[in-house]
TORKOL-4160 file (C-alpha; in steps of 0.2 Angstrom, whole numbers, padded with zeros to 4 digits, m for minus):
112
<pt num="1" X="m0007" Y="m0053" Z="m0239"/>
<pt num="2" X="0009" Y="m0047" Z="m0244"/>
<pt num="3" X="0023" Y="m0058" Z="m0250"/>
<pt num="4" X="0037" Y="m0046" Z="m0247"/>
<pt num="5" X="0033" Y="m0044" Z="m0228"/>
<pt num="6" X="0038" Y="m0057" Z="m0217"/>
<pt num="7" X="0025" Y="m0070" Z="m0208"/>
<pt num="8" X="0028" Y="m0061" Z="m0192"/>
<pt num="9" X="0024" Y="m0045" Z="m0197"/>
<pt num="10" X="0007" Y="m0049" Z="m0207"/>
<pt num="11" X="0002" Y="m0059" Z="m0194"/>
<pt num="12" X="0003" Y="m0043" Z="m0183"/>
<pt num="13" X="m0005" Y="m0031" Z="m0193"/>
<pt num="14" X="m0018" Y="m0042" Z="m0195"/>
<pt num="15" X="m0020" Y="m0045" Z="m0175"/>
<pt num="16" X="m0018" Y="m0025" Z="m0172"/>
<pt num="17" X="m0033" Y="m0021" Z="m0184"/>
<pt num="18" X="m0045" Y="m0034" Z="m0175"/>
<pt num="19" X="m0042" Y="m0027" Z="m0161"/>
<pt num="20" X="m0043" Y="m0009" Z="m0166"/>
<pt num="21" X="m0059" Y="m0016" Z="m0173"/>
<pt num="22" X="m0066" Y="m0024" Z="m0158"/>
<pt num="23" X="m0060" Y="m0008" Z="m0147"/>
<pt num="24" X="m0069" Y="0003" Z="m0160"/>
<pt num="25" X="m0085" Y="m0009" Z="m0158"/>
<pt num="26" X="m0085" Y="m0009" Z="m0139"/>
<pt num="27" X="m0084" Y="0009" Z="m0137"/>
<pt num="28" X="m0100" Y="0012" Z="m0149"/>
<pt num="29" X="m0109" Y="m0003" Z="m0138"/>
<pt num="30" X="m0106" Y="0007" Z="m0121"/>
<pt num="31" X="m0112" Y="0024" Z="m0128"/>
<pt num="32" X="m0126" Y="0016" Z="m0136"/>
<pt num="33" X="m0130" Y="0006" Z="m0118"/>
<pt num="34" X="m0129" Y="0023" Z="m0109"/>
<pt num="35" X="m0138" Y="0032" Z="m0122"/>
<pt num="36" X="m0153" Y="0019" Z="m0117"/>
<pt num="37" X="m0150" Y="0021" Z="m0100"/>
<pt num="38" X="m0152" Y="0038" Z="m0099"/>
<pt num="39" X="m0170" Y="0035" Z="m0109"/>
<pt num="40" X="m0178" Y="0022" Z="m0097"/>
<pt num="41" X="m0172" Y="0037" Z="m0083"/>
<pt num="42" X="m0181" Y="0051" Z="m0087"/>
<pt num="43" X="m0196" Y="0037" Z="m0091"/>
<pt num="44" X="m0195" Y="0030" Z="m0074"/>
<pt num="45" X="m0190" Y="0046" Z="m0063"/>
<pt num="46" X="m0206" Y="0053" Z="m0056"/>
<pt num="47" X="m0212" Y="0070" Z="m0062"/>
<pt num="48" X="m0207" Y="0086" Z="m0052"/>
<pt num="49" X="m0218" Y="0094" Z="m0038"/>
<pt num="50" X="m0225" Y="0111" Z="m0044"/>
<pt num="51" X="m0214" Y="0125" Z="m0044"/>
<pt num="52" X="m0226" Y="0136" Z="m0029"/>
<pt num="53" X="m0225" Y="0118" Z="m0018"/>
<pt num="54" X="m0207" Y="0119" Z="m0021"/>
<pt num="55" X="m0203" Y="0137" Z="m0018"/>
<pt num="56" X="m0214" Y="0137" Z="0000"/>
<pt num="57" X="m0207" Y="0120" Z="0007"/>
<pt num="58" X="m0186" Y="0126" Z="0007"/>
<pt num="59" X="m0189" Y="0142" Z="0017"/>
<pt num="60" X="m0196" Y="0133" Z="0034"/>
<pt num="61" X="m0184" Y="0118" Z="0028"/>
<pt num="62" X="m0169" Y="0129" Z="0026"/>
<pt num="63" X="m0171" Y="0141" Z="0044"/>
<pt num="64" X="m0172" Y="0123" Z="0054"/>
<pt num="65" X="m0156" Y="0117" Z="0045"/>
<pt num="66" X="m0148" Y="0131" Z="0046"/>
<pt num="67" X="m0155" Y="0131" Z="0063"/>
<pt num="68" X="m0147" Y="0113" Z="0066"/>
<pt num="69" X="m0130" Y="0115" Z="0058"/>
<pt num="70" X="m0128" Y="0128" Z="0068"/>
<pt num="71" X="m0129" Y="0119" Z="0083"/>
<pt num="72" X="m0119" Y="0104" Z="0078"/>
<pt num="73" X="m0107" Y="0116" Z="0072"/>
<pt num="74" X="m0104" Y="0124" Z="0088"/>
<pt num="75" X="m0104" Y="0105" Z="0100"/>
<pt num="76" X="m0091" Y="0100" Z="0087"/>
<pt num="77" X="m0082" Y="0115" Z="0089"/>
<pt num="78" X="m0084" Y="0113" Z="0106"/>
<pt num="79" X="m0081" Y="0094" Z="0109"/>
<pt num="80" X="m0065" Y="0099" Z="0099"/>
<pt num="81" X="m0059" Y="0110" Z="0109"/>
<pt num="82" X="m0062" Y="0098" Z="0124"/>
<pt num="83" X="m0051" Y="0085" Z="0116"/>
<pt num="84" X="m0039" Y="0096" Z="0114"/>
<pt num="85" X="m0039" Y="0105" Z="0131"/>
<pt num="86" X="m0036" Y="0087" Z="0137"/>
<pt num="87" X="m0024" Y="0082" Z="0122"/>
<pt num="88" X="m0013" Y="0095" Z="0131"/>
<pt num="89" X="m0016" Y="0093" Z="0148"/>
<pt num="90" X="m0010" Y="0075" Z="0146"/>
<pt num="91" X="0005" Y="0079" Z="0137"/>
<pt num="92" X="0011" Y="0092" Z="0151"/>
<pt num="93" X="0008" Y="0080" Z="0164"/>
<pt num="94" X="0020" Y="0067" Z="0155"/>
<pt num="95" X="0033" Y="0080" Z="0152"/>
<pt num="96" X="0032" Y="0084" Z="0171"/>
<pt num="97" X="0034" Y="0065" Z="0175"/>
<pt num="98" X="0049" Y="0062" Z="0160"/>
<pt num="99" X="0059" Y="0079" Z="0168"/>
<pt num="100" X="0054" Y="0075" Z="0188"/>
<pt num="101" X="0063" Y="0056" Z="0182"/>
<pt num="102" X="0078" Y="0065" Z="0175"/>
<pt num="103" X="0081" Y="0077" Z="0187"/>
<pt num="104" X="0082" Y="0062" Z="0200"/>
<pt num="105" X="0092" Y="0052" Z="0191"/>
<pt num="106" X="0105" Y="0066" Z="0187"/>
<pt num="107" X="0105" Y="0071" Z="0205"/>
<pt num="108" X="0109" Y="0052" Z="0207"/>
<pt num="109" X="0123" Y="0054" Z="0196"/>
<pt num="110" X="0129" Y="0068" Z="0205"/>
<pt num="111" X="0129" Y="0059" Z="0223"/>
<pt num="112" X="0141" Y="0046" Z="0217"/>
């Protein structure tokens, strides 16, 4: 160490490069670690269907599906629409009550 710098001051050098260090260590574990992981993956993951297999299967998949989505598309749509046909059928209603209130109590008002 050097005698000209102060105590303090080596000390923290000498903290900031063991932790630069042990950063620099941790970050060549963790790709190493995923590196390994990716391995055991690809050794474990089961091998893919032939591609004819694959290409017939989708098309009678995909019509239903579409099939389906369609029709959950269209209750949710309308289910939506339900809600808020009824969102605003509630909310009139309470206007009507809050205006039939005022107008009693101003015509109230106006007998005294």
């Amino acid at each position: 160490m050097d005698d000209d710098k102060p105590i303090t001051e080596q000390a923290m050098d000498t903290i900031t490069t063991a932790v630069e260090a042990t950063k620099d260590a941790a970050v060549t574990a963790v790709k190493q670690v995923r590196k390994a992981a990716k391995k055991a993956a690809k050794k474990v993951a089961p091998k893919k269907a032939s591609k004819k297999k694959a290409k017939k299967a989708p098309k009678k998949t995909s019509k239903a599906t579409k099939k389906t989505s369609k029709k959950a598309a269209k209750k949710s749509s309308k289910k939506a629409a339900k809600k808020a046909a009824k969102k605003t059928a509630k909310k009139t209603a309470k206007k009507a009550t809050k205006k039939a209130a005022k107008s009693k109590k101003k015509a109230t008002k106006a007998k005294r």
